[in-house]
C-alpha positions in Angstrom: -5.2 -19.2 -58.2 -4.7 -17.0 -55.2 -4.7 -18.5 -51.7 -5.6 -16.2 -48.5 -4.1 -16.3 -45.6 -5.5 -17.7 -42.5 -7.1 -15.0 -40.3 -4.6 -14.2 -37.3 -6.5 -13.6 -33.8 -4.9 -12.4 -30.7 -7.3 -13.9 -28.6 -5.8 -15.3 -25.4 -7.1 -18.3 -23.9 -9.2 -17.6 -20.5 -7.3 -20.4 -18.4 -4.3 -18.4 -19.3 -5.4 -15.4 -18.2 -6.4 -16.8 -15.3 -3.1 -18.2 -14.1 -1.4 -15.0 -15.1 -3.8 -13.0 -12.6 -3.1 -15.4 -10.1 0.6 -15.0 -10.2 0.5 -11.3 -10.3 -2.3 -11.3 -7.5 0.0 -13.5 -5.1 3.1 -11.7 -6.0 1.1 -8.2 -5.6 0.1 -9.7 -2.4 3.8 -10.7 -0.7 4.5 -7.7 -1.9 2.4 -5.6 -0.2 2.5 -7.5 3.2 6.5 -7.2 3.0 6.0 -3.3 2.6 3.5 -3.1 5.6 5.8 -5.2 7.5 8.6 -3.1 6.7 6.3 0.8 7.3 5.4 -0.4 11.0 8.6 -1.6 11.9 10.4 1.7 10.2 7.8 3.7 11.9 9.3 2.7 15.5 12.9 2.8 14.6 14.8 5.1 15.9 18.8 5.0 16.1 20.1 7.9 17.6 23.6 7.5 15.4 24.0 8.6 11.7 26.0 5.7 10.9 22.9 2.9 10.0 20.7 5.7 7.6 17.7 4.5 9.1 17.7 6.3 12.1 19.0 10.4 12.1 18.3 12.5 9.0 18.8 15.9 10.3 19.9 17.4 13.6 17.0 17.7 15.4 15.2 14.9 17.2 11.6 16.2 16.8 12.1 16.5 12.9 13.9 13.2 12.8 11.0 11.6 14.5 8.4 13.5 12.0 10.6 12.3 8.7 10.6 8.4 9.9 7.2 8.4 10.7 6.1 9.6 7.1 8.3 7.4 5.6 7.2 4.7 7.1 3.2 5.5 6.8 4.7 5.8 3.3 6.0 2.3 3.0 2.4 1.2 4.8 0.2 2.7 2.0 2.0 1.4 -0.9 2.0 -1.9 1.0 -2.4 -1.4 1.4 -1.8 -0.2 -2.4 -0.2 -3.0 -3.9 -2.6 -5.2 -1.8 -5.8 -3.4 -3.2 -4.2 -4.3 -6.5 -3.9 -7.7 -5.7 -7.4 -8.3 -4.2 -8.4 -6.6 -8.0 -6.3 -9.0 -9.9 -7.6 -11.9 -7.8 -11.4 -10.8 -8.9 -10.3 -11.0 -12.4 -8.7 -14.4 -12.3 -12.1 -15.6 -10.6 -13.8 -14.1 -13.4 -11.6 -15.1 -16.4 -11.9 -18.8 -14.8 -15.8 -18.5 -14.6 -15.6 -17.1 -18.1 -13.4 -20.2 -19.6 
């Protein structure tokens, strides 16, 4: 007498799914607003003292003005990055919901 064992499924339920996206797609979203936030005001900032490390990388003010203005555009596209992501994992909750 031989006894089989129960099939195993990793099959996760859709509400679960659902909230998880959510989570990710609000956290995603802070996230990226925090970074924009943070780009802009980076952008502009400019302290003419080494001692902060925000304000004079080199000696020059031309190249200083050119490195802080990268970095912050930097900071401003992983911000619209992580909020692309976000928007995405927001479809997917929708869609996971409509699907459960």
């Amino acid at each position: 007498m031989t006894t089989e064992a129960p099939a195993v499924v990793n099959q996760v339920a859709p509400w679960d799914a659902a909230r998880a996206l959510r989570f990710w797609a609000a956290l995603l979203a802070v996230v990226g607003t925090g970074l924009i936030v943070l780009g802009l005001v980076l952008q502009y900032y400019y302290a003419p003292s080494y001692t902060d490390g925000w304000g004079r990388v080199v000696g020059a003010d031309a190249y200083n003005y050119l490195i802080i203005g990268l970095r912050g555009l930097a900071l401003v596209v992983a911000g619209l990055a992580s909020i692309v992501a976000a928007t995405g994992c927001a479809i997917c909750s929708a869609l996971a919901k409509r699907a459960g």
